[in-house]
Wavefront OBJ file of the C-alpha trace (Angstrom):
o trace
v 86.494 106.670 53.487
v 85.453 103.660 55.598
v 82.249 103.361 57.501
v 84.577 103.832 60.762
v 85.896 107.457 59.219
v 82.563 108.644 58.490
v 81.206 108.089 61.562
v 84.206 109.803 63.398
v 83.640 113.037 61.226
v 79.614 112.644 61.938
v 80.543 112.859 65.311
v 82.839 115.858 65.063
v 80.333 117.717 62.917
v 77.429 116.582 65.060
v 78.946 118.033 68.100
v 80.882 121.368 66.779
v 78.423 122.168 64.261
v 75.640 123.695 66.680
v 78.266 125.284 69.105
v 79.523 127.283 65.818
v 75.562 128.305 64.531
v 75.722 129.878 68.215
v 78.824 131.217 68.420
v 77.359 133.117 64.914
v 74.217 133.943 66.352
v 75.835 135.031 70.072
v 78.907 137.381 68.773
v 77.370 139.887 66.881
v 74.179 139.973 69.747
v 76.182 139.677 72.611
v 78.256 142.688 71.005
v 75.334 144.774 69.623
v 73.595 145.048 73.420
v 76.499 147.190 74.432
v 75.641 150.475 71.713
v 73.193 152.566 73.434
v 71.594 153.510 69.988
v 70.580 149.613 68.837
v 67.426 148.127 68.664
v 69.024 145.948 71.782
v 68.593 149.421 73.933
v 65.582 150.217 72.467
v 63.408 147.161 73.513
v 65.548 146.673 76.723
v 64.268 150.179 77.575
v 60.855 149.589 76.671
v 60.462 146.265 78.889
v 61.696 148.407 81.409
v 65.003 146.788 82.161
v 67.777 149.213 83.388
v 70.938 149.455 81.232
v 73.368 147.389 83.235
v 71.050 144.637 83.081
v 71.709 145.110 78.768
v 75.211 145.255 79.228
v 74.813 142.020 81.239
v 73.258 140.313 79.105
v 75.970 141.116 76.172
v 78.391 139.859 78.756
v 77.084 136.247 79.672
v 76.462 136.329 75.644
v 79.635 136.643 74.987
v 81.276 134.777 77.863
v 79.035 131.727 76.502
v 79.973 132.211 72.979
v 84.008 131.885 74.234
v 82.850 129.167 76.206
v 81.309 127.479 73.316
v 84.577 127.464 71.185
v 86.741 126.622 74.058
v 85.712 122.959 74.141
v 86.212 122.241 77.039
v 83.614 124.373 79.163
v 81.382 124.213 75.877
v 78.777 122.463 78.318
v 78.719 125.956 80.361
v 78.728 128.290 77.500
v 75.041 125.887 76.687
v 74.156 126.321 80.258
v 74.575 129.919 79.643
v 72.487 130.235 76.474
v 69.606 128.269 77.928
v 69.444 130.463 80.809
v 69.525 133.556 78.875
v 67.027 132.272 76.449
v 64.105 131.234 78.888
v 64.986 135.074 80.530
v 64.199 136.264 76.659
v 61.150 134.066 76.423
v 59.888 135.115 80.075
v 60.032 138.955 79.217
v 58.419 138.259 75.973
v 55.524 136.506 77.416
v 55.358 138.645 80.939
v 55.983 141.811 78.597
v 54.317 140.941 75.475
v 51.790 138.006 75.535
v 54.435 135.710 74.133
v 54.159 137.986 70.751
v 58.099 137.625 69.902
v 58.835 134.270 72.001
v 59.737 132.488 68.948
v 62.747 134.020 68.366
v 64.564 132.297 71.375
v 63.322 128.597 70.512
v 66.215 127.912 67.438
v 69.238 129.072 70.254
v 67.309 127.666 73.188
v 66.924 124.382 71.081
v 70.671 124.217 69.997
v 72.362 125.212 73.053
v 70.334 121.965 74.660
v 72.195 119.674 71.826
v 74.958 121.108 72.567
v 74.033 120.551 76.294
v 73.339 116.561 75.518
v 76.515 115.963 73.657
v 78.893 117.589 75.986
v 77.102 116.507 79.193
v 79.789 114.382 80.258
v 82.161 117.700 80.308
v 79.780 119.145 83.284
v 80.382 115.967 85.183
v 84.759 116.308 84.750
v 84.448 119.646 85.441
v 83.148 119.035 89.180
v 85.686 116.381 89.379
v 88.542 118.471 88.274
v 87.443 121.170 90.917
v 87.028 118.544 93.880
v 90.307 117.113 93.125
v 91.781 120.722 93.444
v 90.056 122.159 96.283
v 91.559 118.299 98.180
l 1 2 3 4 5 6 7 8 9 10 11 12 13 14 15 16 17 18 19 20 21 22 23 24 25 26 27 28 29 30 31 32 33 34 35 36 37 38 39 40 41 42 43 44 45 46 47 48 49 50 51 52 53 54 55 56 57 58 59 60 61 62 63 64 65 66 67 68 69 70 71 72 73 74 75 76 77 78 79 80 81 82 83 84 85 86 87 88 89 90 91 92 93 94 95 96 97 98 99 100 101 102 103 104 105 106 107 108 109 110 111 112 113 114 115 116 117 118 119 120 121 122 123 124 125 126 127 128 129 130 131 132 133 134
């Protein structure tokens, strides 16, 4: 492989490889805040949150996971995450003292690489949509 190759597939790698760890991390989450018996319902009950705003959450979890693996709207599905993620690390610290905050840094921190890389995306997007809506 020449230096040229391996830099292509760093870049490929670099730029799929945290979209994927989220995907894995956002599917079975996203999925488990929708059965009324998980651990999801339990500490969305205890925070006091009503359960629509669970089922929400599973939602935009899922809808950013899709986005992620689309490609092209990857930049939104990171968007997504980060929102979601300081939302989890608000209600840990407003509801806890910040005892469980950790948990959102590792998702919070790779949905912002993922957020850097495809930045560019965010930026085509708007222009798509402008060109459309003229």
């Amino acid at each position: 492989m020449t230096r040229t190759q391996l830099i292509k597939a760093a870049r490929v790698i670099g730029t799929w490889l945290p979209a994927i760890l989220l995907v894995l991390i956002f599917v079975p989450q996203g999925l488990a805040k929708f059965d009324d018996s998980s651990g999801w319902a339990r500490a969305f009950r205890f925070w006091g949150y009503p359960d629509w705003f669970r089922i929400t959450i599973g939602v935009l979890e899922l809808l950013a996971a899709l986005l992620l693996i689309s490609g092209r709207a990857a930049v939104l599905g990171a968007m997504t995450i980060m929102v979601v993620m300081l939302g989890g690390m608000a209600t840990h610290l407003i509801f806890e003292g910040g005892k469980h905050m950790t948990s959102e840094v590792v998702p919070l921190t790779l949905a912002t690489i993922v957020f850097v890389i495809r930045r560019k995306q965010l930026l085509s997007l708007f222009r798509r949509k402008a060109t459309l809506n003229s």
